[in-house]
N, C-alpha and C positions, 0 to 999 in steps of 0.2 A: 200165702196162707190158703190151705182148703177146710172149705165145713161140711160134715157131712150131717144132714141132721134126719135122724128115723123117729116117729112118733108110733107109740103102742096107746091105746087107751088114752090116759092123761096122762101120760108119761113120755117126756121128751127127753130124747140121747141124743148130744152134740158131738161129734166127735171133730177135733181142732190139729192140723197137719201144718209146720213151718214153724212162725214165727208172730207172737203175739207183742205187737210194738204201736208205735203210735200210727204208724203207717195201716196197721190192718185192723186196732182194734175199732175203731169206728164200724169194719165191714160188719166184725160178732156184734156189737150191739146192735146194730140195726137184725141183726139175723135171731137173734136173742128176743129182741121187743117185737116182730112180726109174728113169733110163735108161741110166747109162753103165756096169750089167752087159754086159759082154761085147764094150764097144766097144774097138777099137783106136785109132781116130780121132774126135777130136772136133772140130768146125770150127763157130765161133761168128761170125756174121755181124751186125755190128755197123753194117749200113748205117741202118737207124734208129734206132740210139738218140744219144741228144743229151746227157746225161750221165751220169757211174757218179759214186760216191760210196765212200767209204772202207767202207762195209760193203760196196757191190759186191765191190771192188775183196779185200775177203778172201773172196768166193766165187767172184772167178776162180782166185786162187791155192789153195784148196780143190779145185778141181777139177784144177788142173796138179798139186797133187801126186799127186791120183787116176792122171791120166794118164799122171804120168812111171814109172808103172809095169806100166803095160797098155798102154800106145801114143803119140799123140804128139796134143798139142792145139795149134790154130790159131785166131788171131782174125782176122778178115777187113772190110774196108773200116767200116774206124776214122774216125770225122769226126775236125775237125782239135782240137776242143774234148776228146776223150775219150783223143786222142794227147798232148795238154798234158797230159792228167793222169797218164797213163802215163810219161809222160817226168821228170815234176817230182817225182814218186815212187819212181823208178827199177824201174817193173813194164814197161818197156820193155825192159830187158836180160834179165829174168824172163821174159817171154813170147813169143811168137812172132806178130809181127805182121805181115800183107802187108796 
């Protein structure tokens, strides 16, 4: 898995390449909690990654509850594989997807 993370302002873009499993999610949370001092926006770009996993899947929600009180977070172009998983799980009504 690669992260690529760009900061504007207080606005933090993640953008997430591979494979979000148990094996890598530890890496995003740690990459997640080192940066989102001071952020109000966080915007996670999901154009390459190909699947999350149930440990991912508790370090997005890790991070929304981070966010639901410092600002507001976003996941961004979701393949059609990690929106199934969103969906079947119900972290599609939990999150914010475009």
């Amino acid at each position: 898995m690669t992260i690529n993370k760009n900061v504007t302002g207080t606005t933090l873009t993640v953008g997430v390449e591979g494979r979000l499993d148990t094996m890598t999610a530890p890496e995003l949370e740690k990459a997640l909690k080192e940066s989102l001092d001071g952020m109000t926006e966080l915007a996670l770009d999901f154009a390459n990654l190909e699947y999350v996993s149930s440990a991912g899947l508790r370090v997005l929600l890790s991070a929304q509850k981070i966010m639901n009180k410092q600002g507001s977070m976003v996941i961004r172009n979701v393949c059609e594989t990690v929106m199934e998983v969103f969906e079947v799980t119900g972290f599609s009504d939990i999150l914010t997807v475009e």
